[in-house]
C-alpha positions as CSV (number, residue, x, y, z in Angstrom):
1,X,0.0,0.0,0.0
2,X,2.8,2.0,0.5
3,X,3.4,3.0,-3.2
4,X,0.0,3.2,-3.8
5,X,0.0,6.5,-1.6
6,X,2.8,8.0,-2.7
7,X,1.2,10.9,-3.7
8,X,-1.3,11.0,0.4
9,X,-4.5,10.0,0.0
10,X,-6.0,13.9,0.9
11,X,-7.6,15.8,-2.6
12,X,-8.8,19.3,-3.1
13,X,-12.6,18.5,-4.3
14,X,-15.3,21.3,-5.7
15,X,-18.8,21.1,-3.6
16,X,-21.7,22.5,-3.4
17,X,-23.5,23.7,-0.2
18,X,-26.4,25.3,0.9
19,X,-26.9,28.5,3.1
20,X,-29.4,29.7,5.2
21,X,-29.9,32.5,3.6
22,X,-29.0,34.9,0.7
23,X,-26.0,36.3,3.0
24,X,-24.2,33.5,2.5
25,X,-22.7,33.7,5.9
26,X,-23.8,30.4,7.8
27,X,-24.0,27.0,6.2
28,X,-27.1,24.9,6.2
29,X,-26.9,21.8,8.4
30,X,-25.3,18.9,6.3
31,X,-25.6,15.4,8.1
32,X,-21.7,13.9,7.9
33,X,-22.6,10.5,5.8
34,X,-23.3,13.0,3.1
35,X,-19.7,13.3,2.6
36,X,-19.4,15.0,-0.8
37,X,-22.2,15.1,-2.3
38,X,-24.2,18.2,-2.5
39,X,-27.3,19.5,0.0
40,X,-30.5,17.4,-0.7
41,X,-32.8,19.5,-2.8
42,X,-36.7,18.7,-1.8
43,X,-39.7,19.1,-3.3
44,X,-43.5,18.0,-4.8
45,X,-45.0,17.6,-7.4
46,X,-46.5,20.7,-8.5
47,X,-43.7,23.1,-7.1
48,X,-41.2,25.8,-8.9
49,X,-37.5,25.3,-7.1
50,X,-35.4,28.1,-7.0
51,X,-32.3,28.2,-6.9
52,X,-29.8,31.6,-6.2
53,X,-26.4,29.9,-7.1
54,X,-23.0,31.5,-6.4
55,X,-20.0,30.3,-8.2
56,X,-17.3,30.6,-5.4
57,X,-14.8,28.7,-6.9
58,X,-11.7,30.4,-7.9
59,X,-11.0,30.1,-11.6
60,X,-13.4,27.6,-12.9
61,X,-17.1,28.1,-14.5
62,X,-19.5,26.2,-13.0
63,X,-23.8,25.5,-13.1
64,X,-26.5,23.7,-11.9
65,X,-28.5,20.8,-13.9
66,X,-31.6,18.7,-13.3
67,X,-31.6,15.6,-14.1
68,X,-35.2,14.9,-13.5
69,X,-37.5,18.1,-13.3
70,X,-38.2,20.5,-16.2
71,X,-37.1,24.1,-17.0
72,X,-36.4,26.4,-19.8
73,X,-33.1,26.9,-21.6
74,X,-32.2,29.9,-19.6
75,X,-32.4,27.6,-16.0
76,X,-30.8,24.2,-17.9
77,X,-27.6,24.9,-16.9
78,X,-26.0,23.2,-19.8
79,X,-24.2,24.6,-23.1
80,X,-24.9,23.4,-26.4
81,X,-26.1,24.5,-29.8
82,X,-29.9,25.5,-29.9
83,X,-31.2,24.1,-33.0
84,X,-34.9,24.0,-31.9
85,X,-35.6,27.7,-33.2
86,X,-33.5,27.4,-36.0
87,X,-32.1,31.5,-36.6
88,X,-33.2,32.2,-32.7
89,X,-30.0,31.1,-31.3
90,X,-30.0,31.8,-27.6
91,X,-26.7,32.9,-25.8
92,X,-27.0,32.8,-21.8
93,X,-23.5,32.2,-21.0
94,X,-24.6,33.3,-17.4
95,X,-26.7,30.7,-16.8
96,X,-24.9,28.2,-19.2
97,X,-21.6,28.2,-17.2
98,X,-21.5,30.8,-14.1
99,X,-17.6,32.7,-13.8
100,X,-16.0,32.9,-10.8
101,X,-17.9,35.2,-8.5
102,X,-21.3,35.2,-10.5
103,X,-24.4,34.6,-9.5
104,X,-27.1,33.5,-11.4
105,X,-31.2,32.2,-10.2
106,X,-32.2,28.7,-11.5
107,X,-35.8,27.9,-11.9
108,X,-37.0,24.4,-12.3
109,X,-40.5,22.7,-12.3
110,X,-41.3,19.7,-10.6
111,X,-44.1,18.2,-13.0
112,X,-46.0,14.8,-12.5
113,X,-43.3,13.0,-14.8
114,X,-40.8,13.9,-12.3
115,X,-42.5,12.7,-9.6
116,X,-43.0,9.3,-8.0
117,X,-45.2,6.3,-9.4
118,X,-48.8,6.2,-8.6
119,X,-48.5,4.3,-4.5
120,X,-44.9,5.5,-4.5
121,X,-44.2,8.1,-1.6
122,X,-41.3,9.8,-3.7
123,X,-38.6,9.9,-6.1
124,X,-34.9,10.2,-6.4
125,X,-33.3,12.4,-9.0
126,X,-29.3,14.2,-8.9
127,X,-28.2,17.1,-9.9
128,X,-24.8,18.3,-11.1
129,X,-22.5,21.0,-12.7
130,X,-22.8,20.6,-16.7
131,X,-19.9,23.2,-17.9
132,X,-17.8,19.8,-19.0
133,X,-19.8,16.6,-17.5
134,X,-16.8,14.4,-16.7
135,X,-14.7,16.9,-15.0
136,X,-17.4,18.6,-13.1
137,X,-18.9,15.1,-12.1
138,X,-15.1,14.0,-10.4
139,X,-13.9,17.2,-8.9
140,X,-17.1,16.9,-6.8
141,X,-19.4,18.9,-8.3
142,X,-23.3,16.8,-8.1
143,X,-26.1,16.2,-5.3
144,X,-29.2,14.4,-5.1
145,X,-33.0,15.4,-5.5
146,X,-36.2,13.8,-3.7
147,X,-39.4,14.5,-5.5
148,X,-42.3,13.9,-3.4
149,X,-46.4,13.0,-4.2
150,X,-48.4,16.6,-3.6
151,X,-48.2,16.9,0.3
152,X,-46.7,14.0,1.2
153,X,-43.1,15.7,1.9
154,X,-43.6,16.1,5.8
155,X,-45.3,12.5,6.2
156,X,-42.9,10.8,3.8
157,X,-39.9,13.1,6.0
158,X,-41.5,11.8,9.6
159,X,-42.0,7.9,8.6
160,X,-39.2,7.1,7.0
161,X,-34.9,7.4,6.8
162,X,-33.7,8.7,4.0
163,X,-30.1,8.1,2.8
164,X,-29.2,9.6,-0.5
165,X,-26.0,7.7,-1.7
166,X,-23.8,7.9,-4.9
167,X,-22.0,4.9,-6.1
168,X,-19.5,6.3,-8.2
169,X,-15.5,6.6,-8.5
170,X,-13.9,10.1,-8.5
171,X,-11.6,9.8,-11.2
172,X,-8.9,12.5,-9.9
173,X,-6.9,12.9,-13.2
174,X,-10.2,13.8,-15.1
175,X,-11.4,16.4,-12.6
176,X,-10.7,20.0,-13.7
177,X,-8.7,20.4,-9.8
178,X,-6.6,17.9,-11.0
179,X,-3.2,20.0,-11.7
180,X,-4.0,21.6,-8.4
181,X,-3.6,18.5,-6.7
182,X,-1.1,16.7,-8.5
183,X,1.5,20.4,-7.8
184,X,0.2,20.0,-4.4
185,X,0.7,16.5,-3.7
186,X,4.4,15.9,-5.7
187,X,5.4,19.2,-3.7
188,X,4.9,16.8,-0.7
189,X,6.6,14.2,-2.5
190,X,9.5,15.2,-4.4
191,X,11.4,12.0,-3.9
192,X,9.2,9.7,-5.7
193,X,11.2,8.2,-7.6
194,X,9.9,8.9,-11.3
195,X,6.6,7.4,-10.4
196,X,3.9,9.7,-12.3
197,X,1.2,11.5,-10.3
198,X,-1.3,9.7,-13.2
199,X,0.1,6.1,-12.4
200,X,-0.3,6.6,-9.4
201,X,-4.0,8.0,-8.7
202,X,-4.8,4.5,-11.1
203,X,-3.3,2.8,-8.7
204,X,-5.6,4.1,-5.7
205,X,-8.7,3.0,-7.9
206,X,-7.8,-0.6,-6.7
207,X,-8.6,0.1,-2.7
208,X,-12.0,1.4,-1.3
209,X,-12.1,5.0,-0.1
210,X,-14.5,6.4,2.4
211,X,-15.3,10.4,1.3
212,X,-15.2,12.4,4.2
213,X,-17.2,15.9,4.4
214,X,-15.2,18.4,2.7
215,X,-12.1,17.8,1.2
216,X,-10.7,14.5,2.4
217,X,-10.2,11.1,1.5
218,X,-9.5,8.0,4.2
219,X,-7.8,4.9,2.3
């Protein structure tokens, strides 16, 4: 195990959290087996979410997309040509991929098809940064969704646990933090004998990890 943490086993992940408020001062409550992922977005069928997002990151672009409830283009949070009005292009680089220090309000609709089954109580859906899939996806950047039948939230909330878990790898070398940690972690290790940062993180695919809240990852 030794050379398979050459490199520590501690990365510098993107997250998103949630606030209690527009300040932006105090963090909402986050339950520690949350680890990474994102605050749990809840709603029912029949609601209009929105969202105030802030980028805070420091150089990249970043957005919010549904996977699961319905919006328009401007609140997709995704970039890619607009060929359904053919000669009405629509540019929203705002909302498409928020800068560094932007802020931009997402509105999505939670419709019957992205709610539960008829008897069901609710419905899982994610949700994720869509500036460049893969590498927002591994530096961190994607939380879950529960969709709940029309006033069945609270009941559905007081009856039952809810755990909302991803199984998924974080690739490191294809999130976009990825030079930042491999200048960080060789700087630790400068004696590493010629073994690449790349081989390396492959390497540490082989062993569980256990994501801790925030940046840190226990082999």
């Amino acid at each position: 195990m030794a050379g398979a943490t050459a490199f520590g086993t501690t990365w510098l992940k993107a997250l998103y959290r949630g606030y209690t408020d527009a300040t932006l001062n105090t963090q909402s409550p986050q339950p520690p087996w949350q680890g990474t992922l994102g605050p749990i977005l809840r709603s029912e069928v029949g609601d209009l979410v929105e969202i105030m997002f802030v980028n805070r990151l420091s150089k990249n672009y970043a957005s919010m997309h549904s996977m699961g409830l319905s919006y328009t283009k401007y609140s997709e949070g995704s970039a890619y040509p607009n060929d359904t009005a053919p000669g009405q292009e629509v540019n929203l680089p705002e909302a498409e991929g928020v800068p560094p220090g932007g802020c931009v309000v997402y509105k999505w609709f939670v419709d019957d098809v992205s709610g539960p089954p008829a008897g069901q109580p609710a419905m899982a859906h994610s949700y994720h940064s869509y500036v460049a899939l893969q590498q927002d996806t591994n530096a961190g950047l994607i939380g879950p969704q529960i969709v709940y039948a029309p006033g069945q939230m609270a009941a559905t909330m007081a009856n039952y646990r809810e755990f909302r878990l991803l199984y998924m790898i974080y690739n490191e070398m294809d999130s976009f933090l990825s030079g930042q940690n491999a200048a960080a972690l060789k700087s630790k290790n400068p004696s590493s004998g010629g073994t690449s940062y790349r081989s390396e993180v492959i390497r540490l695919w082989r062993h569980r990890f256990h994501w801790e809240v925030g940046v840190k990852a226990v082999l």
